[in-house]
C-alpha positions as CSV (number, residue, x, y, z in Angstrom):
1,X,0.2,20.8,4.4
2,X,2.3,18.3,6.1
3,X,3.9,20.1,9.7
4,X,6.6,18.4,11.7
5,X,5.0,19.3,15.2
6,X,7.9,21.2,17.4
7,X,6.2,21.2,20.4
8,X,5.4,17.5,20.1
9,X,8.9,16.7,19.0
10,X,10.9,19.0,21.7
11,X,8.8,17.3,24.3
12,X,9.5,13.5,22.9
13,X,13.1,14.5,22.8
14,X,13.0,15.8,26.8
15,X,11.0,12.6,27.7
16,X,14.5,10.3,26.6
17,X,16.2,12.0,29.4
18,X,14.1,10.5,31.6
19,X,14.6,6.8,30.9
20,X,17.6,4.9,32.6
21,X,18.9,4.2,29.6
22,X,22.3,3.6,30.7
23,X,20.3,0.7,33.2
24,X,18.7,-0.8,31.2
25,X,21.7,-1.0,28.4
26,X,23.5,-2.6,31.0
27,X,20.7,-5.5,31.7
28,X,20.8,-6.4,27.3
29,X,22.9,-9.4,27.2
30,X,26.3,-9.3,25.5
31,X,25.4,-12.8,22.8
32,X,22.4,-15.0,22.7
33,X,23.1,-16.6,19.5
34,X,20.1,-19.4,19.7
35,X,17.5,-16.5,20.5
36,X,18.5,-14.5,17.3
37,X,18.7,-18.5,15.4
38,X,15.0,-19.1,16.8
39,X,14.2,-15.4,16.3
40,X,15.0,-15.8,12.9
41,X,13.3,-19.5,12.3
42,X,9.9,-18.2,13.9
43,X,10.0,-14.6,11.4
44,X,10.4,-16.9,8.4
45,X,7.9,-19.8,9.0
46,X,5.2,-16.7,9.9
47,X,5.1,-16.3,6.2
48,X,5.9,-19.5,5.5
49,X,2.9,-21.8,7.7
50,X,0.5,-19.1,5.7
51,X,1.2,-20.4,2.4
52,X,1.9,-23.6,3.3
53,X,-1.6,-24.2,4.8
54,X,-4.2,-26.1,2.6
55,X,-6.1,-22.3,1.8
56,X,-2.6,-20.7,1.1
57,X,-1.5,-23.6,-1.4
58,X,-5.2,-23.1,-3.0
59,X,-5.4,-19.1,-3.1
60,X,-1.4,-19.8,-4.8
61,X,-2.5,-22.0,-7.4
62,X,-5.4,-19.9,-8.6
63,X,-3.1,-16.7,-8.6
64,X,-0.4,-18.4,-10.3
65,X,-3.0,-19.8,-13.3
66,X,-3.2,-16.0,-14.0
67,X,0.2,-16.2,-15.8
68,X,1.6,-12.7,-14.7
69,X,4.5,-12.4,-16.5
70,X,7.3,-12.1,-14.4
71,X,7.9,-8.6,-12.5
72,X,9.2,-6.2,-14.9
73,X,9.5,-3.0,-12.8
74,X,12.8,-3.2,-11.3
75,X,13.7,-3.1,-7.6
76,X,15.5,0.6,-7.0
77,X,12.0,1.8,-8.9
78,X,9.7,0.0,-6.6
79,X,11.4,1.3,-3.4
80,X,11.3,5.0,-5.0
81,X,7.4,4.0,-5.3
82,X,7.6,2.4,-1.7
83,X,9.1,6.0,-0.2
84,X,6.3,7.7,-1.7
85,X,3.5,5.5,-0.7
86,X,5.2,6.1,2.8
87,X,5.4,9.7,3.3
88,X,1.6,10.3,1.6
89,X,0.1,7.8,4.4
90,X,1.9,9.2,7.0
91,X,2.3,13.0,6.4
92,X,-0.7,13.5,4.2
93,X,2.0,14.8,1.4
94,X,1.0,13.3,-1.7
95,X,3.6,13.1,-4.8
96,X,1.2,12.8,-7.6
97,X,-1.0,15.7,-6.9
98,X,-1.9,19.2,-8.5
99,X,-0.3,20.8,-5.3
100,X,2.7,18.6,-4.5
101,X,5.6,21.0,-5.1
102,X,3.9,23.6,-2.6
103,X,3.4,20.5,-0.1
104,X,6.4,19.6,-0.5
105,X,8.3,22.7,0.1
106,X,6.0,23.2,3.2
107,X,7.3,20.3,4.3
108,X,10.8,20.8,3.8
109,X,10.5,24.2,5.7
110,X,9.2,22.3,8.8
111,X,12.0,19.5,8.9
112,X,14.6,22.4,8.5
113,X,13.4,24.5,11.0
114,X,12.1,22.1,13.7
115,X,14.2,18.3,13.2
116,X,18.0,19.6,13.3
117,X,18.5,20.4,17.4
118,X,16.1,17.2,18.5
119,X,17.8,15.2,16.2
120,X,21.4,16.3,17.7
121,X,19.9,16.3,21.4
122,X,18.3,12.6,20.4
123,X,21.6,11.3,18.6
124,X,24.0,12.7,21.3
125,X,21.9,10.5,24.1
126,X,21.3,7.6,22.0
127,X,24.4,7.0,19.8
128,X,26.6,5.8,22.7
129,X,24.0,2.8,23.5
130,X,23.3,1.8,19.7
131,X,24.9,-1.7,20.1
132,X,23.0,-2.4,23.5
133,X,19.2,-1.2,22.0
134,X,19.5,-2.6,18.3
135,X,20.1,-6.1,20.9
136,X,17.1,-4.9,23.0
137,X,14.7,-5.0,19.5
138,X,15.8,-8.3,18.6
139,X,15.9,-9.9,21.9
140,X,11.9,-8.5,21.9
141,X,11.4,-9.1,18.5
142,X,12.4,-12.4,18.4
143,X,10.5,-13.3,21.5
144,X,7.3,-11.8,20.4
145,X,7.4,-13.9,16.8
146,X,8.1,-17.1,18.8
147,X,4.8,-16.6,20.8
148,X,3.0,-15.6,18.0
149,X,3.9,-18.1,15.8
150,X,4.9,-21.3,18.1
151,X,2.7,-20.3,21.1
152,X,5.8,-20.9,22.9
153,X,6.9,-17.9,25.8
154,X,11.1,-18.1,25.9
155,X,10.8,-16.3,29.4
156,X,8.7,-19.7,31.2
157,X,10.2,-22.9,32.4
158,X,10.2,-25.6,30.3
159,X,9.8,-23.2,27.1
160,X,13.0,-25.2,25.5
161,X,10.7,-28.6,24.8
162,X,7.6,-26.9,24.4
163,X,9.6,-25.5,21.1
164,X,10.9,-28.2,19.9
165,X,7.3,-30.1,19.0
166,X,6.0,-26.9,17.8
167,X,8.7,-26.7,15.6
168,X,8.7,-30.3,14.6
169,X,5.4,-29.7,13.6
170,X,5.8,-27.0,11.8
171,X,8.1,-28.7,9.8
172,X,6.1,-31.4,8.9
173,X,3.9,-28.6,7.4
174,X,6.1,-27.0,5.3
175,X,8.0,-30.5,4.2
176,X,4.4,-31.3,2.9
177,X,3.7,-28.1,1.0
178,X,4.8,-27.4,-3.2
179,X,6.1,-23.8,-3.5
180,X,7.2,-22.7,-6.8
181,X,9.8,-19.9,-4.3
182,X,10.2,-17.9,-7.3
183,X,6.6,-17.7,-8.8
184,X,5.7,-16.9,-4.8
185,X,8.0,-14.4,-4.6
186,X,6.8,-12.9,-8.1
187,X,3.1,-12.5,-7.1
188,X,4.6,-10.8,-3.8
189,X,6.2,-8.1,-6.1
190,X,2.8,-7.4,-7.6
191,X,1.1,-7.0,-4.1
192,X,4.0,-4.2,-3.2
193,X,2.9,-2.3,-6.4
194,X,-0.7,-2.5,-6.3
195,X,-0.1,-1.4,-2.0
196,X,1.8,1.0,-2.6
197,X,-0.1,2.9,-5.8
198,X,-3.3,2.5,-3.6
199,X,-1.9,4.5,-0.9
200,X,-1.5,7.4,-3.6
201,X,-5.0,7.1,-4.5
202,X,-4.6,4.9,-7.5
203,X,-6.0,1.4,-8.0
204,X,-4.6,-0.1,-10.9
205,X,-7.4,-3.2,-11.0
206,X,-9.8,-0.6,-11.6
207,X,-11.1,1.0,-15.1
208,X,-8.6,3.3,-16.2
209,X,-6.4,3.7,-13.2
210,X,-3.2,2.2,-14.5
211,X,-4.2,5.2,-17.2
212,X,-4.6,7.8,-14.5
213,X,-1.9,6.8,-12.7
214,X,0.7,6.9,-15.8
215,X,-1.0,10.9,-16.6
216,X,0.1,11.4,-12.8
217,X,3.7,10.2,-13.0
218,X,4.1,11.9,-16.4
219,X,2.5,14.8,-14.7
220,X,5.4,14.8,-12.0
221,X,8.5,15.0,-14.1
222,X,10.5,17.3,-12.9
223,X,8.9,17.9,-9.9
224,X,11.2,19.9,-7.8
225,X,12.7,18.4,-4.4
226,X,13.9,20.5,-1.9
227,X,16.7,20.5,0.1
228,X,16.6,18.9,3.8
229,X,19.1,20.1,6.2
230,X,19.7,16.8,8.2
231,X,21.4,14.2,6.7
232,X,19.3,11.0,5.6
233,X,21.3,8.4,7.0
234,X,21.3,10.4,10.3
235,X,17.9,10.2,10.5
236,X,17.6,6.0,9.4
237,X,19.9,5.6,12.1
238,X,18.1,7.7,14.7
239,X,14.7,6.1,13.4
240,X,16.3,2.5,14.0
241,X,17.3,3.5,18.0
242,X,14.3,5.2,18.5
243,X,12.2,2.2,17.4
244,X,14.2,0.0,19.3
245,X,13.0,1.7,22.4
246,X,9.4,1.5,21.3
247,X,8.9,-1.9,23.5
248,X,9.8,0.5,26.4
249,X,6.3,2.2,26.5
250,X,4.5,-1.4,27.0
251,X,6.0,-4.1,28.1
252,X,9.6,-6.2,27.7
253,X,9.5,-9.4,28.6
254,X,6.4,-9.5,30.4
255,X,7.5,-6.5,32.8
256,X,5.4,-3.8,32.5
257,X,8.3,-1.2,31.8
258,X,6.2,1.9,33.8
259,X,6.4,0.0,37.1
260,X,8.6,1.7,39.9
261,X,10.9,-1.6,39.8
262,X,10.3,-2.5,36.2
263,X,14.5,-2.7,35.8
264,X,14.7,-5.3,38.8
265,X,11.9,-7.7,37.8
266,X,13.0,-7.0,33.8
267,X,16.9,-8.5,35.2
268,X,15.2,-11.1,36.8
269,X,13.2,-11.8,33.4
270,X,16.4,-11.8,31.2
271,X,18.2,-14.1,33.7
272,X,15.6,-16.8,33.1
273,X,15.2,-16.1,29.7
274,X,19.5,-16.8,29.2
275,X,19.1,-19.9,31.1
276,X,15.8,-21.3,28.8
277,X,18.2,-20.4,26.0
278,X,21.2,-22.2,27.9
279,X,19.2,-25.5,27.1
280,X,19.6,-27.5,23.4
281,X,16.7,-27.0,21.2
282,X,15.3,-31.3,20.9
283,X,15.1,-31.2,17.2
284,X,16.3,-34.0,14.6
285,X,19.1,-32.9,12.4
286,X,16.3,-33.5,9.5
287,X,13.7,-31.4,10.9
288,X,16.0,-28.7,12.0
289,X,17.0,-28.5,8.5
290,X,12.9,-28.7,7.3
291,X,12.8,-25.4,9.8
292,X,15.8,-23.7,8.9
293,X,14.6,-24.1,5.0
294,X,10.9,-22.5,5.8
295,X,12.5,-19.6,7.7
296,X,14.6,-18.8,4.9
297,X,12.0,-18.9,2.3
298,X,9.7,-17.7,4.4
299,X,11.5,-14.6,4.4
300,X,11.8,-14.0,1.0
301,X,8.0,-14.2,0.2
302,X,7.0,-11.7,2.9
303,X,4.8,-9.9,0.8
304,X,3.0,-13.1,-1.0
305,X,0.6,-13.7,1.5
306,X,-1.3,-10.3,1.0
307,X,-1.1,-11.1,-2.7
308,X,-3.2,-14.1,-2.5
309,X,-6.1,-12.2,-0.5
310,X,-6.0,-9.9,-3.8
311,X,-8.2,-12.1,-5.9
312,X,-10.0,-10.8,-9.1
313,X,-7.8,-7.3,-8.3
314,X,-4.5,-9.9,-8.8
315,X,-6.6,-11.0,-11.8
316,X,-6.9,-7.7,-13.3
317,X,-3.5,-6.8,-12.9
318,X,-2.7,-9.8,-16.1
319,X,-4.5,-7.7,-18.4
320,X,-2.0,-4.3,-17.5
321,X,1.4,-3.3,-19.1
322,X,3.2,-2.9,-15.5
323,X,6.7,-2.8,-17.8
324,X,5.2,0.0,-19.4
325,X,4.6,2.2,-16.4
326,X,6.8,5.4,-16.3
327,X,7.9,4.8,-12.9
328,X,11.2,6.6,-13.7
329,X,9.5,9.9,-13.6
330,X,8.6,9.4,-9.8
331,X,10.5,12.2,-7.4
332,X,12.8,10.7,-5.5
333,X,11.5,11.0,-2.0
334,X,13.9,9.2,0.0
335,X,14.6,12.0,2.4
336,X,10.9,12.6,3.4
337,X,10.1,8.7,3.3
338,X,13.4,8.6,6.1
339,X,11.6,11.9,7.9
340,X,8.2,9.8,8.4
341,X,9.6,6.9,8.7
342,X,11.5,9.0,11.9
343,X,8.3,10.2,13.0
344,X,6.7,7.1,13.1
345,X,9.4,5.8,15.4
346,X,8.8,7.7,17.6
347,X,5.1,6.6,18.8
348,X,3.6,9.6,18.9
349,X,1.9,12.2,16.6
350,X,4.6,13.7,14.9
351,X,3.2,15.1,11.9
352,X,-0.2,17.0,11.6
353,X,-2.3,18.5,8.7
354,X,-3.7,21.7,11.3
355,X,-2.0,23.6,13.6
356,X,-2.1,23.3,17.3
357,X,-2.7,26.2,20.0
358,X,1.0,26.6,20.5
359,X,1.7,26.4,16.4
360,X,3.7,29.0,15.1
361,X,4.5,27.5,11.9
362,X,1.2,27.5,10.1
């Protein structure tokens, strides 16, 4: 039985009030339109440099000599999959089981009794400085991808040129790859329905288990939802500010954020990071274009690279009717995917199976 933890949730909740939030809001600058431009390019060619490579480009052409026919299982049916996927890895609450509707209401019980007054308290000191943290994640998120993927830290002197000839580079990579985008983008969809019916415990490369897993969704018709007394897009929202102050428990910038003058040597950080930025990327018109065309197919096959580690279980998947999957028996679990989705954002152990010493739930 899945348990939203009170104690642990009242005390994340009181921990917020600690953080000079209205500070540090203060520090995010207002518009740093190249950061979120090489933010985006350095997301995209992730994705991009990994299929590109000379093993990417071989482990695509053997998976697409498979012939999968194209995806059948709409969109709206793979996300109702997704959500489920999502709240059995990270409450424990699985859809497709002999106990679900018990589980489920369990679950349902804690949310209502424990989630409403943190959420308020959380929303009420949060809400007001939405603009100023969804510009915090970005600003980190887009500086961690350009390290990771162009080796390049935004925050150093000279990080401008340094840039440019990794991205030039990287453009001559991708120029020289063959994607077929929507035969990539295909073999991705089949890697989100293989994850995702693994995390409920069923492998569909295996003997039988598209079978077993059709008896399990058949199973579930009907299966009744209960009610949840906070409103789902209150808690996406919530879930989006909270893990935009995630970066605040490590490090921003390069400042560790627990040190007694973290805010004064974090303002020192941004300032040079604004004046990096201030500087013209050094890229041809034709190799800025090479990038900008990665990035934006790189971010459409996100989920292709873990396809082509899939191998013979990719191969397997040829000789299934996916089309013929009853997927539209699924429960809807949007609600409880957006509850563990919200404790996930938080960073700490939100949801436990057994009961603490201060439980008074179980």
């Amino acid at each position: 039985m899945s348990c939203m933890c009170v104690s642990q949730l009242a005390a994340f909740a009181k921990s917020l009030q600690n953080l000079p939030l209205n500070t540090l809001a203060s520090l995010i600058p207002t518009d740093l339109p190249q950061l979120a431009m090489v933010g985006g390019m350095a997301s995209g060619t992730t994705t991009a440099s990994a299929v590109a490579s000379a093993s990417g480009q071989a482990k695509l052409r053997a998976a697409l000599r498979l012939g999968l026919p194209p995806f059948p299982i709409s969109l709206p049916e793979l996300g109702k999959l997704e959500a489920a996927a999502l709240v059995a890895g990270t409450t424990g609450t699985h859809a497709l089981t002999a106990n679900a509707s018990v589980a489920l209401q369990r679950m349902a019980m804690s949310i209502n009794a424990h989630l409403p007054s943190p959420l308020q308290l959380m929303m009420e000191l949060l809400q007001p400085l939405a603009e100023p943290l969804m510009k915090l994640l970005a600003m980190v998120q887009a500086i961690e991808a350009t390290r990771a993927v162009f080796g390049v830290n935004l925050a150093l002197p000279g990080a401008m040129p340094q840039l440019s000839a990794a991205m030039s580079a990287r453009a001559k990579l991708a120029a020289a790859a063959d994607i077929d985008i929507q035969a990539a983008m295909n073999l991705g969809s089949y890697a989100r329905l293989m994850r995702a019916t693994a995390a409920l415990g069923f492998h569909l490369a295996r003997p039988r288990g598209a079978a077993r897993f059709s008896t399990a969704l058949s199973a579930a018709a009907g299966l009744p939802i209960p009610p949840l007394a906070v409103a789902v897009p209150e808690m996406n929202t919530l879930a989006n500010l909270l893990t935009a102050l995630r970066p605040l428990q490590k490090s921003v910038l390069g400042v560790n954020m627990r040190l007694p003058n973290a805010l004064q040597l974090l303002a020192a950080a941004i300032s040079a990071l604004t004046a990096n930025l201030a500087e013209p990327l050094a890229l041809s018109a034709e190799a800025q274009a090479a990038v900008s065309e990665t990035a934006a197919w790189g971010s459409q096959c996100s989920a292709v690279p873990s396809a082509l580690d899939l191998g013979m279980d990719l191969k397997a998947m040829a000789a299934i009717q996916v089309g013929e999957l009853p997927l539209d028996l699924l429960p809807d679990l949007d609600g409880f995917a957006t509850a563990a989705r919200l404790g996930e954002s938080t960073g700490v152990q939100i949801w436990t199976n057994s009961p603490c010493s201060s439980c008074r739930f179980f």
